[in-house]
BABA-837051 format. One record per residue (C-alpha): residue number from 1; residue in three letters; z, x negated, y negated. Coordinates in steps of 0.05 Angstrom, whole numbers, m for minus. Layout:
NUM|ALA|Z|X|Y
...
END
This chain:
1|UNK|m663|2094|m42
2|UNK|m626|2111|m104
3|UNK|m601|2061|m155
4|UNK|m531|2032|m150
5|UNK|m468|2083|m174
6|UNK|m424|2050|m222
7|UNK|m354|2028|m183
8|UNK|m308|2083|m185
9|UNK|m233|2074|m157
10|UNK|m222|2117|m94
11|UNK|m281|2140|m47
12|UNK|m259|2182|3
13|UNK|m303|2194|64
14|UNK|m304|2261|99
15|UNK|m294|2327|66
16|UNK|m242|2364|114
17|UNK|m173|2373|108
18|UNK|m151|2304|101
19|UNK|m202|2282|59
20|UNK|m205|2331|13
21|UNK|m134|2335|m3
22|UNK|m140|2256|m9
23|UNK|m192|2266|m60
24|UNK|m147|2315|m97
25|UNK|m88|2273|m94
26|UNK|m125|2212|m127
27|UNK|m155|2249|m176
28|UNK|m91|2284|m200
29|UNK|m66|2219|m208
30|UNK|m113|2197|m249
31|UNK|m168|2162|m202
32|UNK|m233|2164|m214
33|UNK|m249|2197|m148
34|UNK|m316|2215|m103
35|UNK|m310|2245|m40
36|UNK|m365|2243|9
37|UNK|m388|2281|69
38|UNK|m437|2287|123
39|UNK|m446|2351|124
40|UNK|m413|2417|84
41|UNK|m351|2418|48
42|UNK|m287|2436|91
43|UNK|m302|2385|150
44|UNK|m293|2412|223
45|UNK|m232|2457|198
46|UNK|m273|2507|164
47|UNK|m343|2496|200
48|UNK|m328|2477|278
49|UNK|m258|2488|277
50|UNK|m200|2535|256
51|UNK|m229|2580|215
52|UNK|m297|2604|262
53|UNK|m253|2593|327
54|UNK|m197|2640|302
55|UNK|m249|2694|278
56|UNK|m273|2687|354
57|UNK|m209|2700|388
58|UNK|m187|2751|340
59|UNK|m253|2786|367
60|UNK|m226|2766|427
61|UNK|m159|2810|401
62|UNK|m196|2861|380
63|UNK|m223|2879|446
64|UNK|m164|2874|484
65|UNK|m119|2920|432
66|UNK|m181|2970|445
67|UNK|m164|2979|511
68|UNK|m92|2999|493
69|UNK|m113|3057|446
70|UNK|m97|3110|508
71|UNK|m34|3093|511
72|UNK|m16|3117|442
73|UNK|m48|3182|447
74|UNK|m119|3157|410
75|UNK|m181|3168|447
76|UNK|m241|3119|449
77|UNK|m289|3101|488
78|UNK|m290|3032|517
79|UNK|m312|2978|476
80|UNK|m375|2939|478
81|UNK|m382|2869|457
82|UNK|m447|2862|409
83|UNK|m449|2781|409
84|UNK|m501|2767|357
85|UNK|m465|2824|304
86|UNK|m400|2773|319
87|UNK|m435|2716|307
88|UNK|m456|2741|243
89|UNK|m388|2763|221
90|UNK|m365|2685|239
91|UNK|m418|2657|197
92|UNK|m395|2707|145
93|UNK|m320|2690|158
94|UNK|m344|2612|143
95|UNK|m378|2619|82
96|UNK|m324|2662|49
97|UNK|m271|2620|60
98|UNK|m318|2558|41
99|UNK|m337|2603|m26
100|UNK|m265|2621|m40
101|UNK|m234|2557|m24
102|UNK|m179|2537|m73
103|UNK|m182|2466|m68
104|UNK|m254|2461|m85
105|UNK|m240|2490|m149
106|UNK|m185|2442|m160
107|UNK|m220|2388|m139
108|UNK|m290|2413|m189
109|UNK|m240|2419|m235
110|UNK|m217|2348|m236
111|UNK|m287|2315|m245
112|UNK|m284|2293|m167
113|UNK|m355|2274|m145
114|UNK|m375|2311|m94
115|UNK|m437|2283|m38
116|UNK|m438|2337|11
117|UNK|m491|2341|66
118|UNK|m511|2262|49
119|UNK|m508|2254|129
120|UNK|m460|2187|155
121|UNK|m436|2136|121
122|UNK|m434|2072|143
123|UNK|m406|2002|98
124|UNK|m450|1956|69
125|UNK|m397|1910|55
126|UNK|m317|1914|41
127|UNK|m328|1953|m16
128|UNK|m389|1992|m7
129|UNK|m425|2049|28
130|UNK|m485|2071|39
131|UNK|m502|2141|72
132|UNK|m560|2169|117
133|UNK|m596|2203|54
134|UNK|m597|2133|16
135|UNK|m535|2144|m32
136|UNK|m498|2077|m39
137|UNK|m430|2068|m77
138|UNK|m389|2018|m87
139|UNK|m310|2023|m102
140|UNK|m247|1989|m106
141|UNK|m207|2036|m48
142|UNK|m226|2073|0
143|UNK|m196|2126|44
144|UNK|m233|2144|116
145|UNK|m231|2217|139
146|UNK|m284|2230|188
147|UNK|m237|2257|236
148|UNK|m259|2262|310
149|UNK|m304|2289|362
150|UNK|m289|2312|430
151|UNK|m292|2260|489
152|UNK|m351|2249|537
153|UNK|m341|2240|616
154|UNK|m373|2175|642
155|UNK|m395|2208|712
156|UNK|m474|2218|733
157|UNK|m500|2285|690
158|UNK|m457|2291|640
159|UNK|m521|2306|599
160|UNK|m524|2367|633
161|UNK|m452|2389|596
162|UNK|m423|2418|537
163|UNK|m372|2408|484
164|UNK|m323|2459|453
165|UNK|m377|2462|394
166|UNK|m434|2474|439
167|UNK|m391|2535|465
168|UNK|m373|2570|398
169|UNK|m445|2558|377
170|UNK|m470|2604|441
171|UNK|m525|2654|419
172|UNK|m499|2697|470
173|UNK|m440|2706|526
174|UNK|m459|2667|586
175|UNK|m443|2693|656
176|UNK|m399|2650|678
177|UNK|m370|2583|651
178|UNK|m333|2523|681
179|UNK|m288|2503|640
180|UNK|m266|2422|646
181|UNK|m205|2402|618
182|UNK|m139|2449|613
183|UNK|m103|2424|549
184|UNK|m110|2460|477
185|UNK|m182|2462|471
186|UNK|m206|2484|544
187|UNK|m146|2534|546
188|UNK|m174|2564|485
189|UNK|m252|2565|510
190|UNK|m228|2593|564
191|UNK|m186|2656|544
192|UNK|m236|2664|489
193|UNK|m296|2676|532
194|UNK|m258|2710|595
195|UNK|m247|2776|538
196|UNK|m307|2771|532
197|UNK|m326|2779|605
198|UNK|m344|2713|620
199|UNK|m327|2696|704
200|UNK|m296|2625|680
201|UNK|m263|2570|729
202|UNK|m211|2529|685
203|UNK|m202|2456|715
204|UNK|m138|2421|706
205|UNK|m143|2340|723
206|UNK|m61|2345|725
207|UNK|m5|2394|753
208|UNK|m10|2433|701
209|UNK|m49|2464|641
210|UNK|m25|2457|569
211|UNK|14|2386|600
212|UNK|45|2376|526
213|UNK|83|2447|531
214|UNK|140|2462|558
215|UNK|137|2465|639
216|UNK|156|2547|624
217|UNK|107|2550|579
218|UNK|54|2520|621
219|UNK|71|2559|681
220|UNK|74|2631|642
221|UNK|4|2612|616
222|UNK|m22|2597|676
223|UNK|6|2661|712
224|UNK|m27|2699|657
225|UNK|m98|2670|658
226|UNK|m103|2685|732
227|UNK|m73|2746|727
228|UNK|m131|2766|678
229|UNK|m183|2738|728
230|UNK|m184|2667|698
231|UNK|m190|2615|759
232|UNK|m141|2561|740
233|UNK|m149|2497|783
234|UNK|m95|2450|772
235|UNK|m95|2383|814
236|UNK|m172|2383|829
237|UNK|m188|2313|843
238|UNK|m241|2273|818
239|UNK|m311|2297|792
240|UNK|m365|2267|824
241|UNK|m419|2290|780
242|UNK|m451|2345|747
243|UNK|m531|2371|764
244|UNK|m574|2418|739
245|UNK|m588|2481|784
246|UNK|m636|2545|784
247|UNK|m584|2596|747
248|UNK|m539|2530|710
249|UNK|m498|2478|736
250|UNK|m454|2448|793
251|UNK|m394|2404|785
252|UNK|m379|2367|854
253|UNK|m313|2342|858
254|UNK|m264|2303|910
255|UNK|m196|2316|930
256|UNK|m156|2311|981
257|UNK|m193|2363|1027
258|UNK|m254|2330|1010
259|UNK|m317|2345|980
260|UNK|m317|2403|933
261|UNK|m364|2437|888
262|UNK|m359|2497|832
263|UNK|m425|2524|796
264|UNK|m439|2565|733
265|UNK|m481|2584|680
266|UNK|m443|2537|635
267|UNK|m398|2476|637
268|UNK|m359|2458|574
269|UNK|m326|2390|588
270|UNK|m264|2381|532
271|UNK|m218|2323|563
272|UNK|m192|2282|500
273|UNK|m222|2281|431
274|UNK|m242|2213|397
275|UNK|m246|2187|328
276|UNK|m309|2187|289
277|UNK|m319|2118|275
278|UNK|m389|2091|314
279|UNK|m429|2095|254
280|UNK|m379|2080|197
281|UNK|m394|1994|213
282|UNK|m325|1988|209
283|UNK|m334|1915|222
284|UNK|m364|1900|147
285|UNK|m309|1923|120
286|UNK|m254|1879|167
287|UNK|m215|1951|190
288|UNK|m205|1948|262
289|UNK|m193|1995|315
290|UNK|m134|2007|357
291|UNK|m149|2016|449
292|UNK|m166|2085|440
293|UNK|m212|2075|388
294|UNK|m178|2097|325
295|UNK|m163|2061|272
296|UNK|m105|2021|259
297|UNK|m56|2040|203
298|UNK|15|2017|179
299|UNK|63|2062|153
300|UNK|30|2075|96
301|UNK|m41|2102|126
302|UNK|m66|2028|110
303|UNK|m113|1996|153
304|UNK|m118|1931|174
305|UNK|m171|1919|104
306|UNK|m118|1933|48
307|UNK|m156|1966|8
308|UNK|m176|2017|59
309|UNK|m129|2064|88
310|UNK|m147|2128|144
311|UNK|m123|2203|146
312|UNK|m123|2250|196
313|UNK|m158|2248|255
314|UNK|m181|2183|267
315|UNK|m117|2153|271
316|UNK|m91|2192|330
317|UNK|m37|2201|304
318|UNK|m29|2280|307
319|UNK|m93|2323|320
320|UNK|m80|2383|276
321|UNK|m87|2406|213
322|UNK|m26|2409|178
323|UNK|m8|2330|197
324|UNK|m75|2312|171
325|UNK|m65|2336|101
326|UNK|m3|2314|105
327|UNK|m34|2246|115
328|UNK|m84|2257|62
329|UNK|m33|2263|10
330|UNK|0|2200|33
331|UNK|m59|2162|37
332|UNK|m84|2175|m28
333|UNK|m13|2164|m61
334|UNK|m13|2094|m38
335|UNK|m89|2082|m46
336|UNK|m75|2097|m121
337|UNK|5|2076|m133
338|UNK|2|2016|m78
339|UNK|48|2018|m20
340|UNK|108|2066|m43
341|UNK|101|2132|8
342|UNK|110|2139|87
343|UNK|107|2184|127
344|UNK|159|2229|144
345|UNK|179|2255|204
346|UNK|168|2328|211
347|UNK|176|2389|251
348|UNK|100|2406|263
349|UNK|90|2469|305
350|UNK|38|2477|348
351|UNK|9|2534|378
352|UNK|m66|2567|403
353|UNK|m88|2641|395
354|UNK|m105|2645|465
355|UNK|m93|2715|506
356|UNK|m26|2703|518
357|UNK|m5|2663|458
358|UNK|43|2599|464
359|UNK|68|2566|413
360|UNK|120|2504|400
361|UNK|156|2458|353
362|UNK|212|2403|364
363|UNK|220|2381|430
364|UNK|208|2403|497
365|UNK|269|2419|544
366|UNK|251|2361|576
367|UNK|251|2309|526
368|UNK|310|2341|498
369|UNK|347|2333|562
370|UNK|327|2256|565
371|UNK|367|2247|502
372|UNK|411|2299|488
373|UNK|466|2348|513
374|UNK|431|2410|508
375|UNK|438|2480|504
376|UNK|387|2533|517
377|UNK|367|2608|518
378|UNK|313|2649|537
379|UNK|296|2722|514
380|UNK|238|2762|552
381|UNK|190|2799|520
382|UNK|203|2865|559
383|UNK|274|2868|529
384|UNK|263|2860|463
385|UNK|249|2927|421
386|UNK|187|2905|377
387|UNK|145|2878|432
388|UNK|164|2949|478
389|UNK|134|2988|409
390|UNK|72|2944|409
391|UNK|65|2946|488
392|UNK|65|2876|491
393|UNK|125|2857|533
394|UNK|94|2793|574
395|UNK|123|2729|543
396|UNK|187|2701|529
397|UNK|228|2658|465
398|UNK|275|2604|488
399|UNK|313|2553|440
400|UNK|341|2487|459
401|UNK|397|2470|417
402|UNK|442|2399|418
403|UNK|506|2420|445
404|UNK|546|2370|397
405|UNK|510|2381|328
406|UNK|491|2454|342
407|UNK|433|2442|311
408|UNK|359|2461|332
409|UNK|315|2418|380
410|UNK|256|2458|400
411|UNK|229|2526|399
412|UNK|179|2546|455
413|UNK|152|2619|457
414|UNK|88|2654|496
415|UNK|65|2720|480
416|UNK|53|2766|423
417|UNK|58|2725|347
418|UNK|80|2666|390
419|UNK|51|2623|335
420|UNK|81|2658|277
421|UNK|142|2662|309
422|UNK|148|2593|313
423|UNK|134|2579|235
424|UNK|201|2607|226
425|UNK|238|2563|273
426|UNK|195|2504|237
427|UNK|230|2517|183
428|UNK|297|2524|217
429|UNK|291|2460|244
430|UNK|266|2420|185
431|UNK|320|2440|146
432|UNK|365|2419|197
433|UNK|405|2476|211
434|UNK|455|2499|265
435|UNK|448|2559|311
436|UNK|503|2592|283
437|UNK|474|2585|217
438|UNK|407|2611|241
439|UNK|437|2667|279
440|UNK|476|2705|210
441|UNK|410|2707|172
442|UNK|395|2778|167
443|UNK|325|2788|194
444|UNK|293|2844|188
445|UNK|291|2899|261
446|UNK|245|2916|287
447|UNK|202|2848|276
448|UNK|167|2791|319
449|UNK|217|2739|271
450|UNK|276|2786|296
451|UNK|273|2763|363
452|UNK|280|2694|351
453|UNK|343|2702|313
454|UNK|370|2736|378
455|UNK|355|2680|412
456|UNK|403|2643|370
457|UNK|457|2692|371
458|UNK|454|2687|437
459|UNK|464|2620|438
460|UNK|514|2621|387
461|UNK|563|2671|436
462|UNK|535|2614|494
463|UNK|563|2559|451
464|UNK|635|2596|439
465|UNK|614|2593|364
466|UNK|652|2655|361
467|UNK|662|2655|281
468|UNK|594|2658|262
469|UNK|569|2705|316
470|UNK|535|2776|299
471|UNK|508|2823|362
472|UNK|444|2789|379
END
């Protein structure tokens, strides 16, 4: 075991996006700042997360534009799928973006101690940690960071299972793959390893896949996953259990006609995600945790130990990236200043790079209707001039607007740059503008952005807003 650290004034534990804007933000104001981490720099984001399951399903995008070459006159043959020459392009992906990061700099830059691969960290007492390597240090604040891990099943053979991570860490494309759990995650699995010519069975507990989109959205999605082969089982029942058999696995199931069972190669089980907390001894240092599991914090990312606050995941407050450096910053504000910043409340759009695309921000047409007089429109795809060029026409943009204010609610759109679509109607709504406003910007034809501003021309001739309207 190494000899005590001197105290220093923040320790932030957990290196991804939370935490390491957290350690930037202390340091920048002055804090004499360490930031610890289990394993590499960049957290779950860079290693598990974003940045190796994006370079998967633009593989995934790769493929699938292949196939459309013919159309436009180019000839190829067909594509074939070398899985190990992809996984080494991910692991290069990784390590460049680790190498080229901008905030490590910063935070080198700013004398920020960094413990990376020191394994978990657990408290000694209130103010001090010790790690699975032996490192122990002591300080005055703390912020936690660990984020979150995806949720285990408590039904016989779950052992026999996988995560999300187990599935982008495949050495090679199983046959076929049962895919448990339709929301973000399994959605994404599931498109991901269908291009690449996976047989997979997508099992939805609920009515519906992707249940925190819009019903439309939902509903397009699903129609497009089955129309590309994908088996989408909404409403299955119950599992049973899960056992090992010759060529992979079996799920059995009930439902209401009975006893069921699916088998595969593979089953990759992603039903919830939960905070990382088991082996932080959360206890020693008097921060407890909320029903779920995560930890409790006020308004100002404190816990219930004042001089500990939490970012990011393992609050559950909103599993993405964007909200958790968002937290980050706040945490570390008030870890340093005392109690000054909350959070805000933000448009934070949403969206997966699935095969089709769907993407959101605001509110659903639902909880719009529950609370407002609302407005909406929808454009398809196959009538709007960019998406006929690229050959992409499946999809649809619709806006829900408050009939009173005019202004924004939500912005729901499947298909082709669904996500960065929506980052302009993000920005729309957080600076709270009107429809009419939106609709006289001047965006460039023919573009994926276009079509959302005729969305709100359209809305703006739908609203009688008759000033301010300009052919949509």
């Amino acid at each position: 075991m190494t000899n005590p650290s001197p105290p220093i004034d923040v320790l932030v534990i957990g290196a991804g996006p939370s935490g390491v804007v957290a350690a930037l933000r202390a340091a920048d104001l002055g804090a004499r700042t360490a930031l610890v981490t289990r394993d590499a720099f960049g957290g779950m984001a860079a290693n598990d997360g974003p940045v190796p399951v994006r370079t998967l399903a633009h593989a995934a995008r790769l493929l699938r534009d292949a196939r459309q070459l013919s159309q436009y006159g180019i000839s190829v043959s067909e594509p074939v799928l070398d899985y190990s020459r992809l996984l080494a392009r991910v692991s290069q992906v990784v390590q460049d973006a680790r190498a080229h990061s901008t905030w490590r700099e910063q935070i080198d830059s700013l004398g920020v101690a960094v413990h990376e691969h020191a394994g978990a960290a657990r408290f000694v007492d209130s103010h001090t940690i010790e790690t699975a390597t032996g490192t122990r240090l002591k300080a005055e604040k703390f912020i936690l960071c660990t984020g979150g891990a995806s949720r285990g099943l408590d039904v016989p053979g779950f052992e026999f299972t996988n995560t999300h991570s187990d599935a982008w860490g495949l050495t090679s494309v199983p046959e076929s793959m049962l895919v448990v759990g339709g929301g973000a995650t399994g959605a994404q699995v599931a498109s991901v390893f269908a291009a690449f010519g996976s047989q997979v069975q997508l099992f939805q507990r609920g009515p519906r896949i992707l249940p925190t989109e819009d019903e439309e959205v939902s509903a397009a999605v699903a129609s497009a996953f089955r129309d590309r082969g994908i088996v989408v089982r909404e409403s299955f029942g119950e599992i049973e259990s899960f056992e090992k058999t010759p060529l992979g696995v079996r799920m059995n199931y009930q439902c209401n006609s009975g006893r069921n069972s699916a088998e595969a190669s593979l089953a990759v089980v992603a039903v919830g995600w939960q905070a990382n907390t088991a082996e932080l001894n959360l206890a020693a240092a008097s921060a407890q945790l909320d029903s779920r599991g995560f930890v409790v914090v006020d308004p100002y990312l404190r816990t219930t130990a004042p001089h500990i606050f939490a970012a990011g995941d393992i609050t559950g407050r909103l599993l993405l990236v964007p909200p958790a450096i968002q937290d980050g910053f706040v945490a570390a504000t008030n870890a340093v200043r005392g109690p000054t910043m909350t959070l805000e409340e933000q448009a934070n759009p949403v969206g997966s790079f699935t095969d089709p695309e769907y993407a959101q921000v605001g509110l659903t047409e639902a909880q719009a209707r529950s609370s407002h007089d609302v407005a909406t429109a929808t454009v398809r795809f196959d009538a709007t001039t960019r998406t006929i060029i690229d050959g992409r026409t499946f999809g649809f943009c619709k806006l829900i607007v408050d009939q009173g204010t005019h202004k924004i609610l939500g912005c729901h759109v499947v298909g082709e740059r669904a996500v960065e679509i929506t980052q302009v109607a993000a920005i729309a709504i957080s600076a709270g503008m009107r429809v009419d406003e939106f609709a006289r910007i001047p965006l460039s034809f023919p573009t994926y952005a276009g079509i959302l501003g005729r969305v709100a021309a359209t809305l703006t001739r739908q609203l009688n807003l008759l000033d301010h309207w300009q052919p949509g």
